[in-house]
Structure formats: C-alpha cells, structure tokens
C-alpha positions as CSV (number, residue, x, y, z in Angstrom):
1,X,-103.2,2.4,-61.4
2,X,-106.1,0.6,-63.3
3,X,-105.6,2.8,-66.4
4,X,-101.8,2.0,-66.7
5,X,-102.3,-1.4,-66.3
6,X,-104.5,-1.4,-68.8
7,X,-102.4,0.9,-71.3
8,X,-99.8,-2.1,-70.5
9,X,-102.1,-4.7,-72.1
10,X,-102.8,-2.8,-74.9
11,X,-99.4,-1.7,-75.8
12,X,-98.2,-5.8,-75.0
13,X,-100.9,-6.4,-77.7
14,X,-100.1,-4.8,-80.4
15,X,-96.1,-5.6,-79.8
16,X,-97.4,-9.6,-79.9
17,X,-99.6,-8.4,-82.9
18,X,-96.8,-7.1,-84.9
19,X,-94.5,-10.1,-84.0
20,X,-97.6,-12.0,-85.5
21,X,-97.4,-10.5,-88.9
22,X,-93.4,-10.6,-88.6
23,X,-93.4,-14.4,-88.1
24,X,-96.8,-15.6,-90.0
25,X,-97.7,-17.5,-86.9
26,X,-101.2,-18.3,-86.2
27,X,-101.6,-17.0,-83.1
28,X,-102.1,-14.3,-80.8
29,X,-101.6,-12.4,-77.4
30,X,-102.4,-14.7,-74.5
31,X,-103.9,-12.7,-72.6
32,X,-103.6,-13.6,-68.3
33,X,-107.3,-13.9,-67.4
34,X,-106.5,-15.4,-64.5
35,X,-104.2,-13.2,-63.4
36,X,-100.3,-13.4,-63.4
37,X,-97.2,-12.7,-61.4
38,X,-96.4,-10.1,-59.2
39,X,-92.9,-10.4,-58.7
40,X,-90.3,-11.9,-56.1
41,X,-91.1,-8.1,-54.1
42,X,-94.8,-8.5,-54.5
43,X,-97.5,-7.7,-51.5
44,X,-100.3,-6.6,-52.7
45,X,-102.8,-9.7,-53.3
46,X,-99.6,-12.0,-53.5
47,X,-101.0,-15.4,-52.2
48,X,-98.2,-17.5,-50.7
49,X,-95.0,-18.4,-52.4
50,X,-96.1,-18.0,-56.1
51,X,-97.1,-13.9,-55.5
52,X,-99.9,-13.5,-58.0
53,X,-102.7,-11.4,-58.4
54,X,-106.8,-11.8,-59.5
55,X,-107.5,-9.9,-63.0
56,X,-111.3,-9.4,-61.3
57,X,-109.7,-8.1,-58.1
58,X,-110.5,-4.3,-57.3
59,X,-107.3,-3.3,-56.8
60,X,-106.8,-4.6,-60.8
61,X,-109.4,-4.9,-62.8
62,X,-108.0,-6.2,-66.0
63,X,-110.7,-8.3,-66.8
64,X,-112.7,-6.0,-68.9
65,X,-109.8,-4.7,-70.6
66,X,-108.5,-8.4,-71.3
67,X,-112.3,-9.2,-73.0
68,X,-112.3,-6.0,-75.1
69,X,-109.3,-7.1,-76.5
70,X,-109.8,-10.7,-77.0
71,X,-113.2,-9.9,-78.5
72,X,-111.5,-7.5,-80.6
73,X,-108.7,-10.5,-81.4
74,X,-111.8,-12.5,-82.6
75,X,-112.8,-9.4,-85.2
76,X,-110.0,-9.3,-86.6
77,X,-108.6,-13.2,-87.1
78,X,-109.1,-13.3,-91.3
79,X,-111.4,-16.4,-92.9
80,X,-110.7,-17.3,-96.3
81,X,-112.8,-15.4,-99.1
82,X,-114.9,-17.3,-101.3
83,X,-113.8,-16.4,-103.8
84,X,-110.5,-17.8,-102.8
85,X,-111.7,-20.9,-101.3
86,X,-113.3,-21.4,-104.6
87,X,-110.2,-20.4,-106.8
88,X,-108.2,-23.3,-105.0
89,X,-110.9,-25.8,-106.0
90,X,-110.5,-24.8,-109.3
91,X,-106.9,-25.2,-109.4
92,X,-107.0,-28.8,-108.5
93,X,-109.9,-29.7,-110.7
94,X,-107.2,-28.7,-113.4
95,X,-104.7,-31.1,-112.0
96,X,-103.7,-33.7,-114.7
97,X,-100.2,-35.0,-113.6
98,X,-99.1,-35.4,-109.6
99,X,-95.6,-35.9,-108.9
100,X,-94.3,-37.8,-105.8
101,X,-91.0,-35.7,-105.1
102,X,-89.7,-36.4,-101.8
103,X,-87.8,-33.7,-100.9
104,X,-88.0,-30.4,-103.2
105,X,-85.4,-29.2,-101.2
106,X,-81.3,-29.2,-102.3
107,X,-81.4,-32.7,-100.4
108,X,-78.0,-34.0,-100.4
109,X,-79.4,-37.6,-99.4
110,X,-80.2,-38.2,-103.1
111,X,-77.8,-35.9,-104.3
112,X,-80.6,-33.6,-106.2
113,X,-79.9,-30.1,-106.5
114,X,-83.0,-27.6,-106.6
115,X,-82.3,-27.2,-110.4
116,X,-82.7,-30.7,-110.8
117,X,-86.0,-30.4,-108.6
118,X,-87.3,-28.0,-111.0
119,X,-86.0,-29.4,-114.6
120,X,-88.0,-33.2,-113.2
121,X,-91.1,-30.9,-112.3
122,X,-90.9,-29.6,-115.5
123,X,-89.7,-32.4,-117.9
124,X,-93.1,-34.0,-116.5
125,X,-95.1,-30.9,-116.8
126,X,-95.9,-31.6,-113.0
127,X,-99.2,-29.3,-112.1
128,X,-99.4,-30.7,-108.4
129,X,-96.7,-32.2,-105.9
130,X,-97.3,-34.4,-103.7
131,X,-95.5,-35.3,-100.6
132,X,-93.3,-32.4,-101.4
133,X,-91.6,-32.0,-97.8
134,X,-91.7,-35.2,-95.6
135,X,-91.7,-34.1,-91.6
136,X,-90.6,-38.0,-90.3
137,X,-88.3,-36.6,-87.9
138,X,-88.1,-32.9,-85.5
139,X,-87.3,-30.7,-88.6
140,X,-85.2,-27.6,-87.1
141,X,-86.0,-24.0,-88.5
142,X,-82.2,-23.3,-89.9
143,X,-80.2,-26.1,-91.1
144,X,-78.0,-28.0,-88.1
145,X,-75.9,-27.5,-86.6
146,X,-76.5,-23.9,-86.7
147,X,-80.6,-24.2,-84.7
148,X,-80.3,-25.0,-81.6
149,X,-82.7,-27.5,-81.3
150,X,-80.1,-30.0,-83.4
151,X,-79.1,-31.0,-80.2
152,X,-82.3,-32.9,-79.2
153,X,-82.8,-36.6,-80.4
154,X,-84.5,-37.1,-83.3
155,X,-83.4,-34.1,-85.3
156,X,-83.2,-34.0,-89.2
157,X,-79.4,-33.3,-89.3
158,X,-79.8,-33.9,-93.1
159,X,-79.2,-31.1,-95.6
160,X,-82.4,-29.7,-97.1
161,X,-84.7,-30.8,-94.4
162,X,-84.7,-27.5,-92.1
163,X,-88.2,-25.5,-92.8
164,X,-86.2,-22.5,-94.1
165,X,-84.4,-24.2,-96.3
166,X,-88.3,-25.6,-97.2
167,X,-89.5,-22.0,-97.6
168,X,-86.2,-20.7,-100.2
169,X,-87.2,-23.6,-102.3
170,X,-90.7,-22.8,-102.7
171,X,-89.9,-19.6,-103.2
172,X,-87.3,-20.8,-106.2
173,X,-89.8,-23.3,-108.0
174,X,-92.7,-20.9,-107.8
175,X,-90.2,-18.3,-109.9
176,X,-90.2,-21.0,-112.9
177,X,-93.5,-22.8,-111.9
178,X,-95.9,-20.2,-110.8
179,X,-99.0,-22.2,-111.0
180,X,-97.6,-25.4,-109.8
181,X,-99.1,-26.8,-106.5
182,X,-96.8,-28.1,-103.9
183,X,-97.7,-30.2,-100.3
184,X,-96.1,-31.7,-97.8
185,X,-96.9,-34.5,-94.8
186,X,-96.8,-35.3,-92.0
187,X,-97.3,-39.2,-90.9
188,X,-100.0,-39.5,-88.6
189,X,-98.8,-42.9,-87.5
190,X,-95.5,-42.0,-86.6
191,X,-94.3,-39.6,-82.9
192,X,-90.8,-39.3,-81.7
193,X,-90.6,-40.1,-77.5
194,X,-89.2,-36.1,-77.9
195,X,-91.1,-33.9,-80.2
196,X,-91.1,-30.3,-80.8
197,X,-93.8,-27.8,-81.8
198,X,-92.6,-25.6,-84.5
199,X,-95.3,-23.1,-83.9
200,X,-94.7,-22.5,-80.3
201,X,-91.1,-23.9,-79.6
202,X,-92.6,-26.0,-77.4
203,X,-90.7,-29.3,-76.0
204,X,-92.6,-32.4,-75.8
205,X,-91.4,-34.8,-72.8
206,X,-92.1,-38.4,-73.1
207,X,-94.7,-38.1,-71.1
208,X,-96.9,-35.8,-73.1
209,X,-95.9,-37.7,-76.7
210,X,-96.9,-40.7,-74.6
211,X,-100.3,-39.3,-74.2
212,X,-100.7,-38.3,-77.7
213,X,-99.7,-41.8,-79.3
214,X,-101.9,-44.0,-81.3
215,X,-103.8,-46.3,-78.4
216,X,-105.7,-49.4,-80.9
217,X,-107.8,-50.3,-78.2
218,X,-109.5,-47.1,-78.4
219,X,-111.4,-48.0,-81.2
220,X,-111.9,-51.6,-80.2
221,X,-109.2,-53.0,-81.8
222,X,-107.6,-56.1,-79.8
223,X,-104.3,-54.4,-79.6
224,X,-102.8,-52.5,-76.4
225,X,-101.0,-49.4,-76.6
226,X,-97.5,-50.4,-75.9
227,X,-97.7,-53.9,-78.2
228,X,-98.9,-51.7,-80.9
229,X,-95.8,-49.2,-80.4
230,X,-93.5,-52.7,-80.3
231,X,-95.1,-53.4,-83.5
232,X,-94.8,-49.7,-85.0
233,X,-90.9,-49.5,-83.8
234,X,-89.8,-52.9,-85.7
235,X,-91.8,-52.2,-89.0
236,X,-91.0,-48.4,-89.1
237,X,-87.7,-48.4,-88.1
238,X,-87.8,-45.7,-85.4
239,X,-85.2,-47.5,-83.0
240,X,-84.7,-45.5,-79.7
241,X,-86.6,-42.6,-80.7
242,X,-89.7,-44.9,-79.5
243,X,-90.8,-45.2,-75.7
C-alpha cells in the first residue's frame, strides 16, 4: 500500500545516507521520480516489456514522498562555514615555499619511499605541495592487481598510484607535517578512449570520452577535433589509449 511504499523510500534513504557518511562520497539517494521497475511478474501499470510504474499514478503515489525527501536532502547538504572558508585563505597567504613533489606516495617509479617524501618536505621546510598526486592515467582504488578495474586499459599498474595508497600517505605526512598543505591534478588536456569515474564506478565507453574531448573549433580555433587529438597523441605520448 501507499504507506509501505513510502516507509520503503525512507528506510532506502537513510541506508544510502549512511553508506554516504561511510564512503565520504558526495552524493546522495537517487530517488525514481519517474517511476521504476516492477519486476519480470509485474501487472499492475506495467507498460510493455520494460514493466514500470508512474510515481504520480494513484495506485502509487510516491511522488510527494520522493519531494519531502529530496527537499529534506537539500536541508541537509553542509556549505562550508566562514569561518572556515576564511581560515583556508589564511593558510595560503602564509605560504612561503611550494614544493613540486610528484608522487607523495611510496612510488617505486623513482624509488622514493614515504620517509623520504617526508624528510624532502621537511629538509625544504615545504608549507604547500603542489602537484602532490598526478591522475594521468585511470587510478584504481587499491593497488593492482588486487581492484578489479586493473584489468581495463589505461590503468596505473604502478606502485603508489592507487587512491588508497594516496589517502595512507596523507594521513602519514600530516602526522609529521600537520600544517603542511598538499594537492593534487588532474590534466585538463588529457582523456583516455576508456575512463572511469571514481565517484560512481562508472565506465566511460569511447563514445562518451569522445564526446567530452577538447574540440578547438569550439572556440574558433582553426583546428578540428580529430587533427587536434593526432596532435595531442604524438606530443603527449598517449599511444593507443587515444581514439
């Protein structure tokens, strides 16, 4: 009945709500305004193969309780205090020596361990790090081989590049360097033909990267899309990663 349905979508929202807090993702319930699936038995309101049903239908009627609690959803998202916005300003008005450290992490490419990340930092009295983390390639959760997105093209199979091995040496150089500042990038100019969203999980086909990739002649510039990704692919180096 209508009132189960809608204890169901109040109980689904606070078990996504939790798993928010769990995973500090920024995001919450989707909630199925439109409707959603009935299920391969379904007859009520099922409309041909696909057997879903209208939130606004009478039989349902989960549209108010799906606005109550998106409304509520927009109570509660958190802005950033002043106070805080104003404490980070301060902090890099303070900055007096950036350090380019590509990667902070134990990354066995240069043969740096995270002690020797932190002694450099230190040794140059480093209040601000800049390109601290360098996302060139899909960078997988857990180290490879053990996520199981290592098996798509593109992946940083490197050690120190996964984002949890990322997080563990924040963690570490803010034990010795508590006011230190660190950042990472991203290159805007750069897209694998496979990507991944690391928020969502999301796999991007070439088809959707190919959509998202810098287009020159967008902005005037007397360069098409796929001569500029010709260009981009000799001077970068991404070899068959590109379309």
């Amino acid at each position: 009945n209508k009132t189960e349905q809608a204890k169901f979508l109040e109980m689904a929202d606070s078990f996504f709500s939790r798993k928010r807090e769990e995973f500090k993702l920024p995001i919450t319930f989707v909630y199925p305004l439109h409707g959603g699936w009935m299920g391969t038995n379904a007859e009520v309101l099922s409309f041909r193969k696909f057997k879903v049903y209208d939130s606004l239908a009478p039989e349902f009627e989960t549209y108010e309780t799906i606005r109550k609690l998106a409304q509520k959803k927009v109570e509660e998202i958190p802005t950033i205090p002043e106070e805080v916005k104003q404490k980070a300003k301060e902090a890099l008005s303070k900055v007096k020596v950036a350090s380019w450290y590509q990667t902070v992490t134990d990354y066995k490419a240069f043969n740096r361990t995270l002690d020797n990340v932190i002694t450099h930092l230190k040794e140059m009295e480093t209040d601000f790090v800049f390109r601290a983390f360098w996302r060139w390639n899909i960078a997988p959760d857990t180290s490879c081989p053990s996520d199981p997105i290592c098996s798509l093209p593109g992946v940083s199979k490197l050690p120190g590049l996964s984002y949890q091995e990322l997080k563990d040496s924040i963690r570490e150089i803010k034990s010795k360097l508590p006011n230190i500042i660190i950042c990472g990038g991203v290159p805007f100019e750069r897209i694998n033909a496979i990507e991944r969203n690391p928020i969502t999980d999301e796999i991007l086909d070439r088809e959707k990267t190919w959509a998202m990739a810098l287009n020159p002649s967008k902005w005037g510039i007397n360069c098409q899309k796929r001569n500029f990704r010709k260009i981009e692919q000799r001077f970068l180096d991404i070899g068959i990663l590109s379309w």
